[in-house]
N, CA, C and O atoms as a Tinker XYZ file with bonds, in Angstrom:
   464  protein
     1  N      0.824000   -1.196000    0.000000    73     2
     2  CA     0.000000    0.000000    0.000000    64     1     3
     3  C      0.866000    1.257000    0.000000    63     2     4     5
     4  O      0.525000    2.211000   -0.700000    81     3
     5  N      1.775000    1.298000    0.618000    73     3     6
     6  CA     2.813000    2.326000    1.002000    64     5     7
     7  C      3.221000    2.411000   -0.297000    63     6     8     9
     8  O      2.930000    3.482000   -0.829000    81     7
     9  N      3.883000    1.511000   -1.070000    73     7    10
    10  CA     4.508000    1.899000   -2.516000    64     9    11
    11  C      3.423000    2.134000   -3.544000    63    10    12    13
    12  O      3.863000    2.602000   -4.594000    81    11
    13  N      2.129000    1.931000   -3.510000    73    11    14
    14  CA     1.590000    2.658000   -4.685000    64    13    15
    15  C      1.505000    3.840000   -4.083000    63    14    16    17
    16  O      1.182000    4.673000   -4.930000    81    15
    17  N      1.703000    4.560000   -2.507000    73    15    18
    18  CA     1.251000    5.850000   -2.047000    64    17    19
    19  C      2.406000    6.670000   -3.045000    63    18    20    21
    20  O      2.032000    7.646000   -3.696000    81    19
    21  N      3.795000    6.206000   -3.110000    73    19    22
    22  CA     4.674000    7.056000   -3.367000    64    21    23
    23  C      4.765000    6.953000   -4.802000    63    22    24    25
    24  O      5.230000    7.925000   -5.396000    81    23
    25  N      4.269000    5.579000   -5.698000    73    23    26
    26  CA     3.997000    6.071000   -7.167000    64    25    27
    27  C      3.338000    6.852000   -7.853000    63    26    28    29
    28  O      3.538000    7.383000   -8.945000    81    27
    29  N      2.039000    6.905000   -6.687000    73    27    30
    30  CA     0.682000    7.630000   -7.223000    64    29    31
    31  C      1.242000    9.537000   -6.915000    63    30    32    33
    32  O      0.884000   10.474000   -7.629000    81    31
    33  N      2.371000    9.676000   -5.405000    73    31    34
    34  CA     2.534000   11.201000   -5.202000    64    33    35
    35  C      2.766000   11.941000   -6.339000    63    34    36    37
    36  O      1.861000   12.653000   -6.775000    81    35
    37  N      3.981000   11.879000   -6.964000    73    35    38
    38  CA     4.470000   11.886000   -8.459000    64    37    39
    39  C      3.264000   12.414000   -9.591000    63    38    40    41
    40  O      3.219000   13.317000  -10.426000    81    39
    41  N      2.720000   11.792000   -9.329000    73    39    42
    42  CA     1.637000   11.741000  -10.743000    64    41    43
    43  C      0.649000   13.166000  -10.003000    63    42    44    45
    44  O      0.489000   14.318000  -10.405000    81    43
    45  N      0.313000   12.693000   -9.207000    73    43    46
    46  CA    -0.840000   14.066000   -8.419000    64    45    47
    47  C      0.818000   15.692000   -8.689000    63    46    48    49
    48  O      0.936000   16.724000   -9.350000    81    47
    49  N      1.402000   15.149000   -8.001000    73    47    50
    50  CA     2.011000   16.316000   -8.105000    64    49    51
    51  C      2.407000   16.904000  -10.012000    63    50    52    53
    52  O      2.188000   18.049000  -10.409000    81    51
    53  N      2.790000   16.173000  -10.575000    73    51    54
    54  CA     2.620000   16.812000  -12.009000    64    53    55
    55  C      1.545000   16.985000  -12.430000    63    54    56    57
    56  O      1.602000   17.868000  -13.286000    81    55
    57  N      0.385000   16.554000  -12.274000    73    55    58
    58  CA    -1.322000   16.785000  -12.616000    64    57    59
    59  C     -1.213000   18.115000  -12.571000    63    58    60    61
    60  O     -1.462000   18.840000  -13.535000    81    59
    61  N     -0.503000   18.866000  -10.472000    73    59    62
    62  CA    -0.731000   20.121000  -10.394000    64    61    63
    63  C      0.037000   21.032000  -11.194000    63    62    64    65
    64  O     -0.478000   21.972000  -11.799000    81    63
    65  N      1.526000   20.708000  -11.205000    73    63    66
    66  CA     2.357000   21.891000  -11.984000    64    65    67
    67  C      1.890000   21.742000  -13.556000    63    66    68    69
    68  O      1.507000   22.821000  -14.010000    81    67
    69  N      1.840000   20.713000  -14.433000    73    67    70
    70  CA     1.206000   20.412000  -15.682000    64    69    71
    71  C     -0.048000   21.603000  -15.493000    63    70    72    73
    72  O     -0.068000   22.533000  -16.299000    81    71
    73  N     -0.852000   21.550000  -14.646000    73    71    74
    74  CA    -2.306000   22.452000  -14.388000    64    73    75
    75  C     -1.750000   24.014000  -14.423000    63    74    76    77
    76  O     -2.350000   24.833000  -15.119000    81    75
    77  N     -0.555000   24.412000  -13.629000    73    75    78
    78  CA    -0.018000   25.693000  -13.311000    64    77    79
    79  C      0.378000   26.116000  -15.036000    63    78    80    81
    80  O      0.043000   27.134000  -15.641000    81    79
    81  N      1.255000   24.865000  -15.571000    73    79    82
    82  CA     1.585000   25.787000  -17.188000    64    81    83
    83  C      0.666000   26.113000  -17.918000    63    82    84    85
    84  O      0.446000   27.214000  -18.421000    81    83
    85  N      0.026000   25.048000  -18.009000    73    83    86
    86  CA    -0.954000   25.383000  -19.016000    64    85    87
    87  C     -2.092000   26.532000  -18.571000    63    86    88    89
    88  O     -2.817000   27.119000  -19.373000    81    87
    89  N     -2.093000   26.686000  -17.406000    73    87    90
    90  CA    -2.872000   28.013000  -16.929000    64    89    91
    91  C     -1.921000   29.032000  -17.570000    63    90    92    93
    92  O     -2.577000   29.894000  -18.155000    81    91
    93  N     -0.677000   29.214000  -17.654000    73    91    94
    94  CA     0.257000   30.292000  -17.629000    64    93    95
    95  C      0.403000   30.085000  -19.346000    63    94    96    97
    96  O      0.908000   31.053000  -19.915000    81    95
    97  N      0.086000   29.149000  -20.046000    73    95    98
    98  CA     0.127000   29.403000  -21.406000    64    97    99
    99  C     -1.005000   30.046000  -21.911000    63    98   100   101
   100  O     -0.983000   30.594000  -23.013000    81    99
   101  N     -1.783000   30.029000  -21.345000    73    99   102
   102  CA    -3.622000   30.017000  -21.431000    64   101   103
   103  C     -3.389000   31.899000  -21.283000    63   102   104   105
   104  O     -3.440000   32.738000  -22.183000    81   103
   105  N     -3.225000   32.020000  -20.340000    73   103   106
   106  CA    -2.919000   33.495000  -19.807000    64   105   107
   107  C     -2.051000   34.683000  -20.897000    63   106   108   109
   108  O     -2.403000   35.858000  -21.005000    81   107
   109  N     -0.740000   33.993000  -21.720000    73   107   110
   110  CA     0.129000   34.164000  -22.402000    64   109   111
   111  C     -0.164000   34.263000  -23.490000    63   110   112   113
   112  O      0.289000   35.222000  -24.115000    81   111
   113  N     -1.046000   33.305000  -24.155000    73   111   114
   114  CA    -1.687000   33.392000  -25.229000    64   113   115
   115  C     -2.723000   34.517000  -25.375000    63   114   116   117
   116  O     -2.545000   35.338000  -26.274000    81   115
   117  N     -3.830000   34.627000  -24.537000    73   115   118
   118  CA    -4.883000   35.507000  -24.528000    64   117   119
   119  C     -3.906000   37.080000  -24.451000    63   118   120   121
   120  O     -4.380000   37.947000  -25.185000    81   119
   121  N     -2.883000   37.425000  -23.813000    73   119   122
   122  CA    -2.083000   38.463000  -23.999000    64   121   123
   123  C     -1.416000   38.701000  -25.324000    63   122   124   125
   124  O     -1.063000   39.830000  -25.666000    81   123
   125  N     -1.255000   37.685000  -26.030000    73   123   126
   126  CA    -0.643000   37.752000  -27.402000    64   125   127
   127  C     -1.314000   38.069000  -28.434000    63   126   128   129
   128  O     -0.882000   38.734000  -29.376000    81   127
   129  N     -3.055000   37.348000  -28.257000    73   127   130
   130  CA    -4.147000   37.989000  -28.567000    64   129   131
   131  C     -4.703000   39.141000  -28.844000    63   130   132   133
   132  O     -5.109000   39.692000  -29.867000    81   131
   133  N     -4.613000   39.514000  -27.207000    73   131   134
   134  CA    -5.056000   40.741000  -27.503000    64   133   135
   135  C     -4.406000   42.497000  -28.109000    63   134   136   137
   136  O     -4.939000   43.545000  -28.475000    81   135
   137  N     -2.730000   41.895000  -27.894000    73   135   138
   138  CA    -1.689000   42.655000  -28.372000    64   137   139
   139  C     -1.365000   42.780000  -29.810000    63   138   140   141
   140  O     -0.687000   43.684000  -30.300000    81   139
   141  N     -2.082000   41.480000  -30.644000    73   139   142
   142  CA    -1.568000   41.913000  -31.669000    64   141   143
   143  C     -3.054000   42.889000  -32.347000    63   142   144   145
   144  O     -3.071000   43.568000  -33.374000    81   143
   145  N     -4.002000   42.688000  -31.522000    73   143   146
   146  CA    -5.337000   43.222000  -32.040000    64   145   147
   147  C     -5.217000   45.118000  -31.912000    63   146   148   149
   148  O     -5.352000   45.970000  -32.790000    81   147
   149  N     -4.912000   45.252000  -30.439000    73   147   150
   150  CA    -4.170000   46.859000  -30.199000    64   149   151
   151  C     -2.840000   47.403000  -31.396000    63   150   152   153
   152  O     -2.656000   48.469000  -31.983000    81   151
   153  N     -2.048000   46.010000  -31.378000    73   151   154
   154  CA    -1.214000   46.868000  -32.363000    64   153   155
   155  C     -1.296000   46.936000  -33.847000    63   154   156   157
   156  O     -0.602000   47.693000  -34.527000    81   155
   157  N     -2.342000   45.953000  -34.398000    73   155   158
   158  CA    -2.721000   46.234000  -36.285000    64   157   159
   159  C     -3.826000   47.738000  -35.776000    63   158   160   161
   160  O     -3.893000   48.582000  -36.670000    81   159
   161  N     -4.591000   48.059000  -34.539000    73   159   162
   162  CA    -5.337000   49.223000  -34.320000    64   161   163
   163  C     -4.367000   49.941000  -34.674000    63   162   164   165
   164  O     -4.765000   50.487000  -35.703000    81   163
   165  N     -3.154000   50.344000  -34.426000    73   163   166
   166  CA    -2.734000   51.831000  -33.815000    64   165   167
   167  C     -1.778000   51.518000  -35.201000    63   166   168   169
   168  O     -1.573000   52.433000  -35.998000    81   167
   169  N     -1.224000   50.182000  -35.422000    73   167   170
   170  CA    -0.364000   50.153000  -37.128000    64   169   171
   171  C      1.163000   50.167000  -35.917000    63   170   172   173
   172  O      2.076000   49.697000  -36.596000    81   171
   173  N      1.521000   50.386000  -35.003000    73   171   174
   174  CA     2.985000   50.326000  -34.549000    64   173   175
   175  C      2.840000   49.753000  -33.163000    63   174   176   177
   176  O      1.797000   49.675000  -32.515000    81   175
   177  N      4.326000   49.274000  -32.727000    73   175   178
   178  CA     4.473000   48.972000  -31.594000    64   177   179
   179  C      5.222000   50.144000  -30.878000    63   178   180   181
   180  O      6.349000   50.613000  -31.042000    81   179
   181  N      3.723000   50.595000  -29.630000    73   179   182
   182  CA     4.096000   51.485000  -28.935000    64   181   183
   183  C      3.536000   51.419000  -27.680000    63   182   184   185
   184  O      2.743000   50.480000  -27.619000    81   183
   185  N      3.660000   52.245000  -26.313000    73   183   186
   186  CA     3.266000   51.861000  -25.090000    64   185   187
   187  C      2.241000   51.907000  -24.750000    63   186   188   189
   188  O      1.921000   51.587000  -23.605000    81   187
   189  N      1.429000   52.313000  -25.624000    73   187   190
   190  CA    -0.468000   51.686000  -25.299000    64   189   191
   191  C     -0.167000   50.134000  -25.891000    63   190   192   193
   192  O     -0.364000   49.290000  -25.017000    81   191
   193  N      0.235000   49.613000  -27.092000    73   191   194
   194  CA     0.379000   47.992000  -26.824000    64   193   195
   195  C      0.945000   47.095000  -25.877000    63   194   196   197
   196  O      0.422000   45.999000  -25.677000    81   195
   197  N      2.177000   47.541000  -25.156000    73   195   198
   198  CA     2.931000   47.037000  -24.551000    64   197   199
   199  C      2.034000   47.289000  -22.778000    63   198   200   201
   200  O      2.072000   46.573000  -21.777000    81   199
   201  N      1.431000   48.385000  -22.994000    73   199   202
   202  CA     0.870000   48.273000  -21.427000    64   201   203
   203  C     -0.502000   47.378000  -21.548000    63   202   204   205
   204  O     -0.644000   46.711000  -20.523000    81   203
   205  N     -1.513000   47.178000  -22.468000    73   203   206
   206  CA    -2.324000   46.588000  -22.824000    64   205   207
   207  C     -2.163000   44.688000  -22.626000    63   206   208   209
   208  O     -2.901000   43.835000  -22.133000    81   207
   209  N     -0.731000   44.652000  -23.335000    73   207   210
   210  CA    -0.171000   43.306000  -23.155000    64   209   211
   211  C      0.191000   43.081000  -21.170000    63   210   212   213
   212  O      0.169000   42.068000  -20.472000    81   211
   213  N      0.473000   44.440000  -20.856000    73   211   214
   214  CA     0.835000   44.057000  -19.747000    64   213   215
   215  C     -0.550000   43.571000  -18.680000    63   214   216   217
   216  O     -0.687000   42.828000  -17.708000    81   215
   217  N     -1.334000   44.367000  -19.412000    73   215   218
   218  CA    -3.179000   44.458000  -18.241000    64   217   219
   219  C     -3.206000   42.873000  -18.058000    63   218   220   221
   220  O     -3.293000   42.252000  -16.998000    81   219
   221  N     -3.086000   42.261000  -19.656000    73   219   222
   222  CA    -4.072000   41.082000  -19.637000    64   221   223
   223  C     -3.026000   40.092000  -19.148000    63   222   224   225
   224  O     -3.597000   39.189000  -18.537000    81   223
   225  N     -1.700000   39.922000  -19.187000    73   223   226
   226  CA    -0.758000   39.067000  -18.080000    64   225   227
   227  C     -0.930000   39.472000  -16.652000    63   226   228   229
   228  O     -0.447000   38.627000  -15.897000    81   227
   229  N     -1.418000   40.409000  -16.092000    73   227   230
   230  CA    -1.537000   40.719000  -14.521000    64   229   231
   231  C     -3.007000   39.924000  -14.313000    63   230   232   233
   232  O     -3.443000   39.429000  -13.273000    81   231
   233  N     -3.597000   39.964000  -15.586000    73   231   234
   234  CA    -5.123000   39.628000  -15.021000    64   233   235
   235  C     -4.948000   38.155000  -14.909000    63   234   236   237
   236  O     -5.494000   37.512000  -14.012000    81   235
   237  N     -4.036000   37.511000  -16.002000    73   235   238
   238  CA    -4.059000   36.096000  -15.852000    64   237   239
   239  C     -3.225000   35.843000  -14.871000    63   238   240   241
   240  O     -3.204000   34.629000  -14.666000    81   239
   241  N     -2.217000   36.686000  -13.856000    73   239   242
   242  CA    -1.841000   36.298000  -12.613000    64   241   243
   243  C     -0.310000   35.819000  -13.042000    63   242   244   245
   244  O      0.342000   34.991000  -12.406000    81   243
   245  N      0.042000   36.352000  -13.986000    73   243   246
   246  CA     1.221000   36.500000  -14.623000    64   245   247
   247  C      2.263000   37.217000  -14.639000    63   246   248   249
   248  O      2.206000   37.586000  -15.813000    81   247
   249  N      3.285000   37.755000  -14.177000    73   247   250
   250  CA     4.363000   39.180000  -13.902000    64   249   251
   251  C      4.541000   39.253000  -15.615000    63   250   252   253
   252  O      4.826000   38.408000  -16.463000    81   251
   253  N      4.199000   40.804000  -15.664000    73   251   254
   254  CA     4.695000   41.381000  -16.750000    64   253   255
   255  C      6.048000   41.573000  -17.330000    63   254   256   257
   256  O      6.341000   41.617000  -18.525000    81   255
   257  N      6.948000   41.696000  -16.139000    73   255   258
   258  CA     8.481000   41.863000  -16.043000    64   257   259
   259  C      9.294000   40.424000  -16.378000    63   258   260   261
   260  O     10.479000   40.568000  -16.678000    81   259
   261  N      8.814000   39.179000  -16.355000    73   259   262
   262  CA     9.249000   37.914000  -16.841000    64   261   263
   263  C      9.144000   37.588000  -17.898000    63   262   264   265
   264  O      9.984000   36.917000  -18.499000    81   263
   265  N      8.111000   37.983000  -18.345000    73   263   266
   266  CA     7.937000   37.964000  -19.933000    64   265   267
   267  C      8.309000   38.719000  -21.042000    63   266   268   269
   268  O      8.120000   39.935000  -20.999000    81   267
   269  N      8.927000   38.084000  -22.266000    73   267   270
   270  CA     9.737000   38.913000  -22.875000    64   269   271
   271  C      8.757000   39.222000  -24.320000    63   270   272   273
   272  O      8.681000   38.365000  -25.201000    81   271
   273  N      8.100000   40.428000  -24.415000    73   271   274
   274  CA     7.466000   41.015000  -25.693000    64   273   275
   275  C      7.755000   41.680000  -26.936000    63   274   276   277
   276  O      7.627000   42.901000  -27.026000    81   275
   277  N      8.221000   40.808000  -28.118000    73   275   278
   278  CA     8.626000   41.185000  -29.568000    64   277   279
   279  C      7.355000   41.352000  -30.102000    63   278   280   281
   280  O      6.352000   40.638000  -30.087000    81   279
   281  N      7.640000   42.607000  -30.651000    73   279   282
   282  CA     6.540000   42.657000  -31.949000    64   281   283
   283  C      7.400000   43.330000  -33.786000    63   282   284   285
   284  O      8.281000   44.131000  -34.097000    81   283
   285  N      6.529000   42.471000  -34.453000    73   283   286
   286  CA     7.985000   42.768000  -35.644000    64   285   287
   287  C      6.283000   42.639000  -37.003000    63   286   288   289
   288  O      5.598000   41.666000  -37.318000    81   287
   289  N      6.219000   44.014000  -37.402000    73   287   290
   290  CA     7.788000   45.131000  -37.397000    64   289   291
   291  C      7.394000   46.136000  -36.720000    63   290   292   293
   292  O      6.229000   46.134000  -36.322000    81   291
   293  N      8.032000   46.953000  -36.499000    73   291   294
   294  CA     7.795000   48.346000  -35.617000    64   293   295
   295  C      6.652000   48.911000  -35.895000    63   294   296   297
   296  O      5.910000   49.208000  -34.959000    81   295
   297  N      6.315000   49.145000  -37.075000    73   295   298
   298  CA     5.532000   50.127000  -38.000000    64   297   299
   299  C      4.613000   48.646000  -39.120000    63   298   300   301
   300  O      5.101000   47.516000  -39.161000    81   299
   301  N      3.433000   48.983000  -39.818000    73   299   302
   302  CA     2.485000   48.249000  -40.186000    64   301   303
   303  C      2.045000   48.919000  -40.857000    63   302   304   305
   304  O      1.780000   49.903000  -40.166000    81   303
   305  N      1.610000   49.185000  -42.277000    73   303   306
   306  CA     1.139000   50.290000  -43.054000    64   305   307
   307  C     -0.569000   48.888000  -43.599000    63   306   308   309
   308  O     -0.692000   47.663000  -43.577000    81   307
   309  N     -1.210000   49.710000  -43.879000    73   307   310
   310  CA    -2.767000   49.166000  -44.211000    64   309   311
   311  C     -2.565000   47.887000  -45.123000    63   310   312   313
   312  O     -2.114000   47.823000  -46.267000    81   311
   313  N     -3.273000   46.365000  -43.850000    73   311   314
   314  CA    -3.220000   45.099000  -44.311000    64   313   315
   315  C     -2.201000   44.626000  -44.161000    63   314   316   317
   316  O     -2.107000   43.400000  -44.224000    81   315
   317  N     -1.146000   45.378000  -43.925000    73   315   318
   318  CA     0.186000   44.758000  -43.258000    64   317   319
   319  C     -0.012000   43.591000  -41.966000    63   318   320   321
   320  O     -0.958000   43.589000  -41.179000    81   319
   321  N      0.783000   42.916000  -41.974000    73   319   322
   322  CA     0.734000   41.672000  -40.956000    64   321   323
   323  C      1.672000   42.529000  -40.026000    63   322   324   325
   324  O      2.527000   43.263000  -40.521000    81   323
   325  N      1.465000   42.402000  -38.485000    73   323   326
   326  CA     2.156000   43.085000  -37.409000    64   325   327
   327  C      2.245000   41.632000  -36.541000    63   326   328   329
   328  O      1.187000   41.129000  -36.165000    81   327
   329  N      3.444000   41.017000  -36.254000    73   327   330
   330  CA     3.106000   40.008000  -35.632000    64   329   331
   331  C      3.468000   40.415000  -33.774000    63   330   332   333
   332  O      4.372000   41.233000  -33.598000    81   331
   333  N      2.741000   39.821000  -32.471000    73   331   334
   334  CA     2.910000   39.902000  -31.323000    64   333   335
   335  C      3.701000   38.416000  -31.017000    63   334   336   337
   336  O      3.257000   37.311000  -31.330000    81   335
   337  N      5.032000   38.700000  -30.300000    73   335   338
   338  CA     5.315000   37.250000  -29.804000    64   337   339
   339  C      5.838000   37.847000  -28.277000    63   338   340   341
   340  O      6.414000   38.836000  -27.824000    81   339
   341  N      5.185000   36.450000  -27.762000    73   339   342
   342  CA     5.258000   36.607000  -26.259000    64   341   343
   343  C      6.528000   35.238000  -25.538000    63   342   344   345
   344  O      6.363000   34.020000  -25.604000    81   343
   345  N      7.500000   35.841000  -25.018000    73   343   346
   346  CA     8.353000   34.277000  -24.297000    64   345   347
   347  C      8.014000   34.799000  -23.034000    63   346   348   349
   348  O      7.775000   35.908000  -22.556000    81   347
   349  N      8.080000   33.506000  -22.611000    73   347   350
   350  CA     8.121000   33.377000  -21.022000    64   349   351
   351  C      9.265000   32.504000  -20.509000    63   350   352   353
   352  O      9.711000   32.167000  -21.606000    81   351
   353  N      9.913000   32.008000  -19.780000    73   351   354
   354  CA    10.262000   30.574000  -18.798000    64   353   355
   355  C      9.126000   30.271000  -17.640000    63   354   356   357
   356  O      8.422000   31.202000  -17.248000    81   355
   357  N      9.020000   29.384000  -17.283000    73   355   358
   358  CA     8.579000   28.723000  -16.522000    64   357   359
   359  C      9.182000   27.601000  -15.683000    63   358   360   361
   360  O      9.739000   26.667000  -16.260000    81   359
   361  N      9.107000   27.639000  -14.419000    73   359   362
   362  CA     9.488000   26.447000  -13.585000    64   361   363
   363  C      8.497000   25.584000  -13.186000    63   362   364   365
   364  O      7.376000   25.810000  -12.730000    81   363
   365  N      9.268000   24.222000  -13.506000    73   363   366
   366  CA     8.529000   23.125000  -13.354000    64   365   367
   367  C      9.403000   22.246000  -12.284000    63   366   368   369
   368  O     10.630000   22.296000  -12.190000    81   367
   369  N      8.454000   21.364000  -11.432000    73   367   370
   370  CA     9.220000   20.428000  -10.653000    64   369   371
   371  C      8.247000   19.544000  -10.085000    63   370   372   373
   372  O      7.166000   19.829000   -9.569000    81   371
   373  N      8.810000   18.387000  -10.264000    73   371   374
   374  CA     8.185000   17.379000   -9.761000    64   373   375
   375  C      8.631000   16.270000   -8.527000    63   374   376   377
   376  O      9.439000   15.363000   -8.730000    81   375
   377  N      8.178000   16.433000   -7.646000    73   375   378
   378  CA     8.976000   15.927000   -6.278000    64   377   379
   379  C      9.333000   14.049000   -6.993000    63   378   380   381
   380  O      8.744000   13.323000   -7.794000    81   379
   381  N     10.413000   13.936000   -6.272000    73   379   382
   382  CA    11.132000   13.119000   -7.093000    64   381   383
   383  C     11.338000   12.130000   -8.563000    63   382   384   385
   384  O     11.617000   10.955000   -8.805000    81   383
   385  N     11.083000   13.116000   -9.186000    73   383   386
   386  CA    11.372000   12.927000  -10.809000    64   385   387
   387  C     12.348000   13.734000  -11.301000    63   386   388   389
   388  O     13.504000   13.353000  -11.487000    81   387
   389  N     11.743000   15.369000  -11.629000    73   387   390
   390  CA    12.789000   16.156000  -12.295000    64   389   391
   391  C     12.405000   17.358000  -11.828000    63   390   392   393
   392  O     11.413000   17.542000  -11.121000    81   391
   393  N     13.288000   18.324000  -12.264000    73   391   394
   394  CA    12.850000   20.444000  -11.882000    64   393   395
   395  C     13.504000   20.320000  -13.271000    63   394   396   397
   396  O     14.282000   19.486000  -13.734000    81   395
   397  N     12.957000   21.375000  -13.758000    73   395   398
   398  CA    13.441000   22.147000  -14.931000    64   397   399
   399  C     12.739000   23.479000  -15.431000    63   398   400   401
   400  O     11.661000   23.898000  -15.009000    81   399
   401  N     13.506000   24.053000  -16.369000    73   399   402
   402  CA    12.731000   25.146000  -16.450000    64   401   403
   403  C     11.822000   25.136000  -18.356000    63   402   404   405
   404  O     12.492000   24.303000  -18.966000    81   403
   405  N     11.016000   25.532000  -19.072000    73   403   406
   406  CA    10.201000   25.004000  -19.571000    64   405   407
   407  C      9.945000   26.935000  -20.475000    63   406   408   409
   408  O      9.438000   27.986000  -20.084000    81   407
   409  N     10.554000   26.538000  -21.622000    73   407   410
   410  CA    10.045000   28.017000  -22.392000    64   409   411
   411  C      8.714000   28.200000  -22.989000    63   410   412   413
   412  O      8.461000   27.381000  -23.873000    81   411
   413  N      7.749000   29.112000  -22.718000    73   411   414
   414  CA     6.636000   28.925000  -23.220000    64   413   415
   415  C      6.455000   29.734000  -24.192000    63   414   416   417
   416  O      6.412000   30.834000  -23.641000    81   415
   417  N      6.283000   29.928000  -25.609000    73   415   418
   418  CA     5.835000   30.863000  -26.252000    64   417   419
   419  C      4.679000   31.106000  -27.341000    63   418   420   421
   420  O      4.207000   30.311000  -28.154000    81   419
   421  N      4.331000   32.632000  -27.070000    73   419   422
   422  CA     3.243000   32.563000  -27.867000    64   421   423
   423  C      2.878000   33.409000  -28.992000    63   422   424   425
   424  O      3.012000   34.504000  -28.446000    81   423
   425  N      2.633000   33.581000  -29.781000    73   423   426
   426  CA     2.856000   34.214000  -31.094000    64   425   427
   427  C      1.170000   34.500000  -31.618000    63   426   428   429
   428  O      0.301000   33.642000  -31.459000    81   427
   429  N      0.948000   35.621000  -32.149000    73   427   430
   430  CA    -0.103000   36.021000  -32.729000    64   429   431
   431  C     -0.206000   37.141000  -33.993000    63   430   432   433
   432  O      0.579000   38.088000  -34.008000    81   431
   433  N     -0.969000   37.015000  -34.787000    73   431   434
   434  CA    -0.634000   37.743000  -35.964000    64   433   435
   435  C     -1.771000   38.992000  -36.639000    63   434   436   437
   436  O     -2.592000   38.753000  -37.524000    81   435
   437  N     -1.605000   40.068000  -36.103000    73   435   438
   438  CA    -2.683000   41.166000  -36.658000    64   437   439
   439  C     -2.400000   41.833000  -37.662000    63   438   440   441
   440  O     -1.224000   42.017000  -37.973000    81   439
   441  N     -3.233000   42.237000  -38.240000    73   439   442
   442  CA    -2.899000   43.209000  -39.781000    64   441   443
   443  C     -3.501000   44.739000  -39.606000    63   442   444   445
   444  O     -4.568000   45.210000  -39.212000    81   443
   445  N     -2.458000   45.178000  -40.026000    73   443   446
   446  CA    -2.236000   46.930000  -39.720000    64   445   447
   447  C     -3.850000   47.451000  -40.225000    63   446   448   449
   448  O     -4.506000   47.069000  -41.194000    81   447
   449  N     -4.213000   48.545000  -39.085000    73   447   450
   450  CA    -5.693000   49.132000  -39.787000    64   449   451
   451  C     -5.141000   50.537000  -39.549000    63   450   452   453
   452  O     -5.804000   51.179000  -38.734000    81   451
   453  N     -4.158000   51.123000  -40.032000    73   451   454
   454  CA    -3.885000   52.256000  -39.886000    64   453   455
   455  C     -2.771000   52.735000  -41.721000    63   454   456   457
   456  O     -1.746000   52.223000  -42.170000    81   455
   457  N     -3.556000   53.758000  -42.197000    73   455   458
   458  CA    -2.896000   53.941000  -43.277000    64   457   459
   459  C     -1.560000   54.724000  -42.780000    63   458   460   461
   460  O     -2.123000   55.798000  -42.569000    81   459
   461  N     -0.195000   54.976000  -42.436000    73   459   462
   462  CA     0.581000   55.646000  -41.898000    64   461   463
   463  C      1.391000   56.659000  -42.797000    63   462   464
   464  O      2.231000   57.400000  -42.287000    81   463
């Protein structure tokens, strides 16, 4: 009984951190979302996108400051593709299996509505 307790810990415990990433990709994504939608609005990457990206990572319970935000290209002229990419790391660990750390990224693609 004792040894399925300590096969089965393992598994419950990655259920939870497995549960924590994918919350934190979930979160990451919907920020990538909504960043590339603000930045084909405005046609550039500027600090109404970048604080916008920041709202919706605080809301998903995410630090803004860990995450690293490219958007390419600077500038987007009408129907232009403006793409948002979002990296993160993440720590993962699983009581006696493994720790590691786990890059998450997320990428989204808006088209410029601004003639510049």
């Amino acid at each position: 009984m004792l040894a399925v307790a300590f096969m089965l810990l393992p598994v419950l415990f990655g259920i939870v951190e497995l549960s924590g990433l994918i919350h934190a990709w979930i979160g990451q994504q919907a920020a990538a979302a909504i960043g590339a939608r603000v930045a084909g609005e405005r046609g550039e990457d500027d600090s109404v996108v970048r604080d916008r990206i920041a709202v919706e990572l605080r809301a998903a319970g995410l630090d803004p400051v860990q995450v690293q935000v490219i958007v390419t290209p600077a500038y987007a002229r009408w129907d232009q593709p403006i793409t948002v990419r979002l990296v993160s790391r993440q720590h993962v660990a699983i009581p006696f299996l493994f720790s590691r750390d786990v890059t998450l990224s997320s990428s989204y693609v808006g088209r410029g509505e601004v003639n510049h």
